[in-house]
C-alpha positions in Angstrom: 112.7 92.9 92.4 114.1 89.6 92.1 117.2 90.2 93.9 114.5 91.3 97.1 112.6 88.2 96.9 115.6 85.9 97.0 117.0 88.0 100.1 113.6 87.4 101.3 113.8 83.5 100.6 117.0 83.0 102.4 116.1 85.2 105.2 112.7 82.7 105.9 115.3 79.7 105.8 117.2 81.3 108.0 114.8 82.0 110.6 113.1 78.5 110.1 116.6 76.8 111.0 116.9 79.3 114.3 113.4 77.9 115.4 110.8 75.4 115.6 108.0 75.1 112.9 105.6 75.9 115.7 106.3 79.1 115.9 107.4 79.6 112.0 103.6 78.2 111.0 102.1 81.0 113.0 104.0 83.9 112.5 103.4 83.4 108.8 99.5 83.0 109.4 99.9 86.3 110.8 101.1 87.5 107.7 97.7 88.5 105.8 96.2 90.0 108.8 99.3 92.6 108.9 98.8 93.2 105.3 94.9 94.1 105.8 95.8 96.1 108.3 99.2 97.9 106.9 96.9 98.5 103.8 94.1 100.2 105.5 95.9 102.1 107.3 98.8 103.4 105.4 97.2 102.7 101.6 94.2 104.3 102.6 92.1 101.5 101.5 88.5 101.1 101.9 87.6 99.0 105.0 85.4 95.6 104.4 83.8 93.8 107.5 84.5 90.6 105.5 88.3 91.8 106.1 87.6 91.0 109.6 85.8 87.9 108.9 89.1 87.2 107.4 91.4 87.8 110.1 88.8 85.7 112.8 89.1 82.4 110.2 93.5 83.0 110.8 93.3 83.3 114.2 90.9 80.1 114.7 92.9 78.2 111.7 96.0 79.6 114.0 94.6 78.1 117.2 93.3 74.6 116.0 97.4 74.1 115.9 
């Protein structure tokens, strides 16, 4: 597992040297919506409305940038 989160490490690096921090900020607030939605949809979990309470406080945090 360790060697996947180091690949993983590097990779983010990467990508924040080949753009601006703009753009780095919000795909990685994007990052627990896709997880809510990967895990209801492919783990079969139960759906909570507060999950989309969740995902409307990203996107405003996301937009006050």
């Amino acid at each position: 597992m360790a060697p996947i989160i180091a690949i993983a490490i590097i990779a983010g690096m990467y990508g924040l040297k080949m753009t601006n921090p703009f753009i780095s900020s919000i795909v990685s607030l994007t990052t627990p919506m896709l997880t809510m939605v990967l895990a209801v949809l492919l783990l079969k979990e139960h759906f909570k409305w507060h999950y989309v309470t969740s995902m409307v406080l990203v996107v405003l945090g996301a937009w006050m940038l």
